[in-house]
DRENTORMI-341150 format. One line per 3 residues: their letters; for each residue x, y, z of C-alpha. Coordinates in pm, 1 decimal, always signed. Layout:
<bafis>
A = X/Y/Z; ...;
</bafis>
This chain:
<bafis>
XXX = +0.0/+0.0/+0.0; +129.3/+350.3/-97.7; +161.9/+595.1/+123.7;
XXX = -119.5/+829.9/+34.5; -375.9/+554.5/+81.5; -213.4/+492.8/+433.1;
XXX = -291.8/+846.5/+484.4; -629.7/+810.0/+319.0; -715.8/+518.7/+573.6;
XXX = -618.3/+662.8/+857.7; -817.6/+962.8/+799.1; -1108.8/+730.7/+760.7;
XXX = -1119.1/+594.1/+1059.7; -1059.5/+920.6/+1252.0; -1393.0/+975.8/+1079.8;
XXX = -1609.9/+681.2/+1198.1; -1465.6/+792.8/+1515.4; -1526.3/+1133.4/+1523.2;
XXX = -1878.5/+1063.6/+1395.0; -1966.2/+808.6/+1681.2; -1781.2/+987.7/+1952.6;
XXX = -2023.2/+1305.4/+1812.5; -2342.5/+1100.7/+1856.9; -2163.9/+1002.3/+2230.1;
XXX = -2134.9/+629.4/+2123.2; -1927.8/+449.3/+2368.8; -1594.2/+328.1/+2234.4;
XXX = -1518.9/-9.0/+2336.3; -1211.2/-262.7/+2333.6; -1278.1/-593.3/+2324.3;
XXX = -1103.8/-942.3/+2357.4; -996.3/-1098.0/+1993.1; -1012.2/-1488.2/+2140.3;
XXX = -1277.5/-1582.0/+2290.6; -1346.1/-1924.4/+2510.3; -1669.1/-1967.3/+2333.5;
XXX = -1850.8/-1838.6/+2062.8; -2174.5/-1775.3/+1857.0; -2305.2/-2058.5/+1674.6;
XXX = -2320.0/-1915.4/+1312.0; -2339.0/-2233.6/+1072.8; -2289.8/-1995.1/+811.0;
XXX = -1919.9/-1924.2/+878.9; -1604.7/-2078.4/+967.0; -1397.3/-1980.6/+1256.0;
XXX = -978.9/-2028.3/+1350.9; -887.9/-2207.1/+1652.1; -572.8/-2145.2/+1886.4;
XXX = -426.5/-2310.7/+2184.3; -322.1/-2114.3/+2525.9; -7.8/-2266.4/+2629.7;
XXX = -34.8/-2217.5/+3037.2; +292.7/-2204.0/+3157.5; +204.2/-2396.6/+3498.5;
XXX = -65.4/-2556.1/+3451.0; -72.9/-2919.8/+3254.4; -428.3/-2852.3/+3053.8;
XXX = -363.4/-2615.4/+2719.4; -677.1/-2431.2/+2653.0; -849.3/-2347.7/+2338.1;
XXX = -984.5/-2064.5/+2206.2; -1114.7/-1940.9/+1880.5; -1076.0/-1567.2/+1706.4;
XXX = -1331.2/-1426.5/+1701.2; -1527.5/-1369.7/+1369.7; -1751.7/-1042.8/+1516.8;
XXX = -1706.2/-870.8/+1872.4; -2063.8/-918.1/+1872.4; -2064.0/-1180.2/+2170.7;
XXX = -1852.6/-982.4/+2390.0; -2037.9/-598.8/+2275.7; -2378.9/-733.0/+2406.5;
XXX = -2262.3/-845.4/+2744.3; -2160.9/-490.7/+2769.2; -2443.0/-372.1/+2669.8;
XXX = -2635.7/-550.0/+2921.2; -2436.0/-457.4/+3178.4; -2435.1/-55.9/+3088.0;
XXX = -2706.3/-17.2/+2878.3; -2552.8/+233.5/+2667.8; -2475.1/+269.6/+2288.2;
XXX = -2141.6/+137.0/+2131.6; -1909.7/+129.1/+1916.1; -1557.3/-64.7/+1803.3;
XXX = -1322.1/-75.1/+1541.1; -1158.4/-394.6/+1551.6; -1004.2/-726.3/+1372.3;
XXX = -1176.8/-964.8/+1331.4; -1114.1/-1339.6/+1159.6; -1305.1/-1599.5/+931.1;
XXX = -1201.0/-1961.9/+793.7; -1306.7/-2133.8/+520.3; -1301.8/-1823.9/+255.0;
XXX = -1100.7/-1797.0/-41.9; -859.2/-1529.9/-98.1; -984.2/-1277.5/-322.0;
XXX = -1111.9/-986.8/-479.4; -1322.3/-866.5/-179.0; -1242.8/-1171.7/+132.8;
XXX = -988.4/-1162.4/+330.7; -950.6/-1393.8/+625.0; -828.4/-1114.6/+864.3;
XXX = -1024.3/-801.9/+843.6; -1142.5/-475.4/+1003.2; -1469.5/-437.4/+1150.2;
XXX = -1671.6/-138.1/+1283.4; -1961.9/-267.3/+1461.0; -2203.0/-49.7/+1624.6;
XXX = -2481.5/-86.3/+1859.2; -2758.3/+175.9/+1917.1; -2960.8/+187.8/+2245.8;
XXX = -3377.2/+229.2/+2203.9; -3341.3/+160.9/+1836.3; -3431.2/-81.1/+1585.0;
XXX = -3284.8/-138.5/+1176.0; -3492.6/+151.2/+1058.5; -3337.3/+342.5/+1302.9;
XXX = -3006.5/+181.0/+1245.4; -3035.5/+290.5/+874.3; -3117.1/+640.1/+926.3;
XXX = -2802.2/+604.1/+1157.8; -2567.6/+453.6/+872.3; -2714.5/+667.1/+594.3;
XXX = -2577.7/+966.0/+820.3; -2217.9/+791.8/+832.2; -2238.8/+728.5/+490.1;
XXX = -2288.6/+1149.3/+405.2; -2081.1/+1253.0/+677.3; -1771.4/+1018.7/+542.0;
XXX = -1844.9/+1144.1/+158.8; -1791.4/+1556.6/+179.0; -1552.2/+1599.7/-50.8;
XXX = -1526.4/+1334.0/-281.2; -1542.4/+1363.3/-641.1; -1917.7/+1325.4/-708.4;
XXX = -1865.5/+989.5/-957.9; -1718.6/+858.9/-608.9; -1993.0/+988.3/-425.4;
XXX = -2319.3/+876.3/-629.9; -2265.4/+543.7/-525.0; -2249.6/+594.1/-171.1;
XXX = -2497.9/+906.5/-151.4; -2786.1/+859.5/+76.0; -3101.9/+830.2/+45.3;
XXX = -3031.6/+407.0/+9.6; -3249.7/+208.1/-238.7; -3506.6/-9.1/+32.7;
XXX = -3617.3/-308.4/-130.1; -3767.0/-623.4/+41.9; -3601.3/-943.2/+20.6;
XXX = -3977.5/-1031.2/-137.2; -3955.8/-745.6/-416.8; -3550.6/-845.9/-488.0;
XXX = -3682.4/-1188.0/-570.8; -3994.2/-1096.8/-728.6; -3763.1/-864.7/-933.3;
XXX = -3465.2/-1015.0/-1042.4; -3572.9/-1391.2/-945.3; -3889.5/-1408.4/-1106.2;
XXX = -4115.3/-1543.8/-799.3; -4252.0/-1472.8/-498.2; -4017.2/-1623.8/-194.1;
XXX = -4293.1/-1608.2/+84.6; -4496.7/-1816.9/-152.0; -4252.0/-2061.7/-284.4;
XXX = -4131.6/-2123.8/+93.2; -4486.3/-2164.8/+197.5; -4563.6/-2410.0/-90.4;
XXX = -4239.1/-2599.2/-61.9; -4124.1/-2507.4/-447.6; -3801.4/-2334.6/-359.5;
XXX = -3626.9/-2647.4/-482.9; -3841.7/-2596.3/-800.1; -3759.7/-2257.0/-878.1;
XXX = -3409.0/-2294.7/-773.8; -3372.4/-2595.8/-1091.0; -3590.7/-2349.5/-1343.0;
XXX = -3304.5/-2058.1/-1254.7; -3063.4/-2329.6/-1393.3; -2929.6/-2408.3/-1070.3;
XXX = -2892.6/-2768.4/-959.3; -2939.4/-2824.4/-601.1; -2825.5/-3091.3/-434.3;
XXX = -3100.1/-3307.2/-253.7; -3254.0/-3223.7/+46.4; -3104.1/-2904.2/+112.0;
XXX = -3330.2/-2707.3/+360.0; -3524.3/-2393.8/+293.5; -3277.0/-2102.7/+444.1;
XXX = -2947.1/-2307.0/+208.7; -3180.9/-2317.4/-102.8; -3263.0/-1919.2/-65.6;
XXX = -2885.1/-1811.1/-14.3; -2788.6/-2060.4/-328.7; -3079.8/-1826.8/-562.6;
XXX = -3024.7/-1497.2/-402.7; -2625.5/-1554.0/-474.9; -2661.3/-1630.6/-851.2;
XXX = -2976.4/-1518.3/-901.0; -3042.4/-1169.9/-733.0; -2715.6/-1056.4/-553.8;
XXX = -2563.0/-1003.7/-918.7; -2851.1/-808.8/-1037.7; -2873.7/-561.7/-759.0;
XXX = -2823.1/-155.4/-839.7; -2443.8/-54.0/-890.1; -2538.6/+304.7/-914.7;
XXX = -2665.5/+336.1/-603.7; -2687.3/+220.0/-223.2; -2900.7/-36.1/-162.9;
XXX = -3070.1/-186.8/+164.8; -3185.1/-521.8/+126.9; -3487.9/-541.0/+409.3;
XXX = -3705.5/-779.3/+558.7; -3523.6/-1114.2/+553.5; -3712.5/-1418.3/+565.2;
XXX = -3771.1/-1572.7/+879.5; -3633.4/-1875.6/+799.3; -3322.0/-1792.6/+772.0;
XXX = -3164.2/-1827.4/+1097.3; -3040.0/-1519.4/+1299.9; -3031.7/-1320.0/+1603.0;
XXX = -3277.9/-1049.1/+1500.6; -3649.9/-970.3/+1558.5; -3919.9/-1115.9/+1403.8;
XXX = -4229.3/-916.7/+1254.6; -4540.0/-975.3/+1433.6; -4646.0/-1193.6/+1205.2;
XXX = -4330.3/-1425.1/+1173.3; -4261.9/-1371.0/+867.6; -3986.7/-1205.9/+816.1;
XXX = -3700.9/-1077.8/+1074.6; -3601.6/-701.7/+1120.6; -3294.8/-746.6/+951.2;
XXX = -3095.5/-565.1/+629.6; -2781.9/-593.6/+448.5; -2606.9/-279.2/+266.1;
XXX = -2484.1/-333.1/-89.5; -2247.0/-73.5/-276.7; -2164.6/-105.7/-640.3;
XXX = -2333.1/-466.1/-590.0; -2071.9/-566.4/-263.3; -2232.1/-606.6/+54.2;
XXX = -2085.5/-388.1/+288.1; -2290.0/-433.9/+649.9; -2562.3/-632.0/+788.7;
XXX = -2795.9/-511.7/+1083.2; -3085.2/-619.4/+1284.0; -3313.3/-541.5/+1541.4;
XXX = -3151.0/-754.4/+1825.0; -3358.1/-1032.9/+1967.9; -3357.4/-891.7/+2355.5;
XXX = -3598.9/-1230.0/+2493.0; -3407.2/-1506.5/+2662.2; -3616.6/-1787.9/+2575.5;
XXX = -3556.0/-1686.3/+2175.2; -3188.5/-1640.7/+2231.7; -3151.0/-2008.5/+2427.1;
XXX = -3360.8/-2152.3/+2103.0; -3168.1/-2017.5/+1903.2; -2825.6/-2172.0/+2048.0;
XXX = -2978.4/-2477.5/+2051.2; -3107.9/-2512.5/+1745.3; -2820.5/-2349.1/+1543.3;
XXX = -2555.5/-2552.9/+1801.5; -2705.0/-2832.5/+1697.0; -2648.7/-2750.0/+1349.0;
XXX = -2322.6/-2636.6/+1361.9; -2188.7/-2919.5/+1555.8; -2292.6/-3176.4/+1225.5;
XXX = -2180.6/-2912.4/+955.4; -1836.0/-2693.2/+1094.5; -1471.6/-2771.2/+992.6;
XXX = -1385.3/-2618.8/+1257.8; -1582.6/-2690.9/+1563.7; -1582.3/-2442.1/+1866.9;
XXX = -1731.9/-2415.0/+2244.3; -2057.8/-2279.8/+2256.7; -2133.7/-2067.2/+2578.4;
XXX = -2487.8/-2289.0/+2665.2; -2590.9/-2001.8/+2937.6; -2550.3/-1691.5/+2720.1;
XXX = -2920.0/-1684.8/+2713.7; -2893.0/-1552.9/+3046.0; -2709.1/-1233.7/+2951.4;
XXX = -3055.5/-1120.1/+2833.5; -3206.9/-1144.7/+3160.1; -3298.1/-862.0/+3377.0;
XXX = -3057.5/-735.0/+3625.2; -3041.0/-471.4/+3872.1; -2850.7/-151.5/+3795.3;
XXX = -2667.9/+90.2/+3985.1; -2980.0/+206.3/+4191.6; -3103.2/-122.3/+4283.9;
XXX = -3391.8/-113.2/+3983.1; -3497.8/-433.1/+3831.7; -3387.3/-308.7/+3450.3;
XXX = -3460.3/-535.6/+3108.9; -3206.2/-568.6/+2821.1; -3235.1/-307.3/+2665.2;
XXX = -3436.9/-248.8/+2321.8; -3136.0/-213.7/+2030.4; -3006.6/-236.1/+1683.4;
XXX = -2695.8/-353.0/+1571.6; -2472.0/-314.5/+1231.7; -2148.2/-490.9/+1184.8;
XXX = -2010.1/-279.9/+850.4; -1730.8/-442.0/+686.6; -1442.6/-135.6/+688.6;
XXX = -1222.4/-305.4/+439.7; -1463.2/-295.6/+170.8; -1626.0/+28.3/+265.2;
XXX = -1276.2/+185.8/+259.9; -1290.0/+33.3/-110.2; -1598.6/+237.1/-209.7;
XXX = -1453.8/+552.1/-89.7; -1206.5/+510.2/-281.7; -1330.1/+340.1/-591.0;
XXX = -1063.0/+32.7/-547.1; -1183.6/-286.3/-698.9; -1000.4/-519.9/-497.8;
XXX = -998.2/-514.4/-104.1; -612.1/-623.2/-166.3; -570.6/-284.6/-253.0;
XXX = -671.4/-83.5/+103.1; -493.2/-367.3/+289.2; -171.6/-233.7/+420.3;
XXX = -69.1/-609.9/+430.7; -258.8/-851.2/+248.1; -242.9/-1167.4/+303.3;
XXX = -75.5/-1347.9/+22.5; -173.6/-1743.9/-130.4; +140.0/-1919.7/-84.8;
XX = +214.9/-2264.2/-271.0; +374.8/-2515.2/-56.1;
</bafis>
């Protein structure tokens, strides 16, 4: 990396901080291993071994691939909003134009808030990091974002309706009339990411922003459902068709969050490469607790967005490669 763009990235981040520290975020510092972590079949984690000088039992721990599990214990202990800038790690990927298996993360939580609000929140980060770039630069990164539905994307640049094809138990079907060949019982959230990947994610705007809302609900994640349980309050953010963040509403009830680890353990116990500890009384961190005053106080309502600073660093500065705004990418070596 040259030296200007070491300039130019350093400036950047002064200005995610300056922009959170203006809105009195809370910056935070958190652990990069962690003795347990998320269950996330979707991903792939590392794995390291603590070599206690003393003691005869190593211990493992994995890197962690989003401060998320360590940001909402503070945030249950504090209750306030937060921020971090931080590495963080993923297995599994291949080296390339836009993955890297060591990248930078800013991943910000907002008290009282759900994704709307987290939008309106990242569409103001979005114009306050874009004064004064050249204005091809900054069409593609100008708010207002394009909100579509993950409903209208498919209807749009799929061809069908994904609420009805789930409910009539034809994703398979439409998947094989796309051209894609699916292998045998795959389940309803794998058959959706296969379609929106080769059948929607390539179509999506390049001229503009765009917030992909309203992700079906059976696709398994931490975030609020709609009322109805249909969908979950969830969007991604896609620049010049390269997803850049993902947010949701945060599921805040216990009960959902235990589910959720046990159904998703369960999962990614039969699926990972590289298994890891799951923490089976995290639920708990969603409790109520007394604060400073003796009060009885809930988690509290929030939104969260984990935006990819790599890549985003990229659109500022109309790279094409994420190689490019790494001061030290990591290279494929033949052995």
């Amino acid at each position: 990396m040259d030296k200007e763009l070491l300039w130019t990235r350093a400036r950047i981040i002064r200005q995610i901080r300056a922009f959170f520290d203006g809105r009195a975020y809370l910056e935070v510092d958190t652990p990069l291993l962690a003795p347990n972590l998320i269950p996330e079949s979707c991903l792939e984690v590392f794995e390291t071994v603590y070599l206690p000088p003393f003691l005869s039992k190593n211990r493992t721990y994995w890197l962690i691939p989003s401060p998320e599990i360590w940001m909402k214990q503070l945030i249950a202990d504090h209750g306030v909003s937060l921020y971090q800038i931080c590495k963080c790690f993923r297995n599994g990927e291949s080296l390339g134009r836009l993955h890297s298996p060591e990248f930078t993360m800013v991943e910000y939580y907002t008290m009282d808030a759900d994704y709307e609000d987290s939008l309106q929140v990242t569409e103001d980060l979005f114009q306050y990091l874009i004064e004064g770039l050249p204005e091809p630069e900054r069409s593609a990164l100008a708010p207002p974002f394009l909100r579509i539905t993950m409903e209208e994307a498919f209807s749009r640049w799929a061809g069908f309706s994904l609420f009805d094809a789930a409910n009539q138990g034809t994703l398979e079907a439409e998947a094989r009339r796309l051209g894609l060949e699916p292998p045998q019982g795959m389940n309803q959230a794998d058959l959706y990411n296969l379609m929106f990947v080769h059948a929607v994610e390539p179509r999506l705007p390049k001229d503009q922003a765009v917030a992909l809302m309203d992700y079906p609900a059976f696709v398994p994640c931490l975030a609020k459902q709609d009322p109805q349980g249909k969908t979950m309050e969830r969007w991604e953010l896609y620049v010049r068709g390269i997803e850049l963040a993902n947010c949701y509403s945060e599921e805040t009830d216990p009960q959902r969050v235990r589910d959720y680890f046990t159904v998703e353990g369960a999962r990614k116990a039969q699926t990972a490469l590289v298994p890891h500890r799951i923490d089976e009384d995290y639920w708990q961190v969603f409790l109520p607790r007394k604060d400073t005053q003796g009060r009885i106080r809930p988690f509290p309502p929030c939104s969260g967005v984990a935006l990819g600073l790599d890549r985003l660093i990229m659109a500022l500065t109309d790279r094409s490669s994420i190689d490019g705004v790494l001061p030290f990418p990591m290279e494929p070596r033949l052995e």
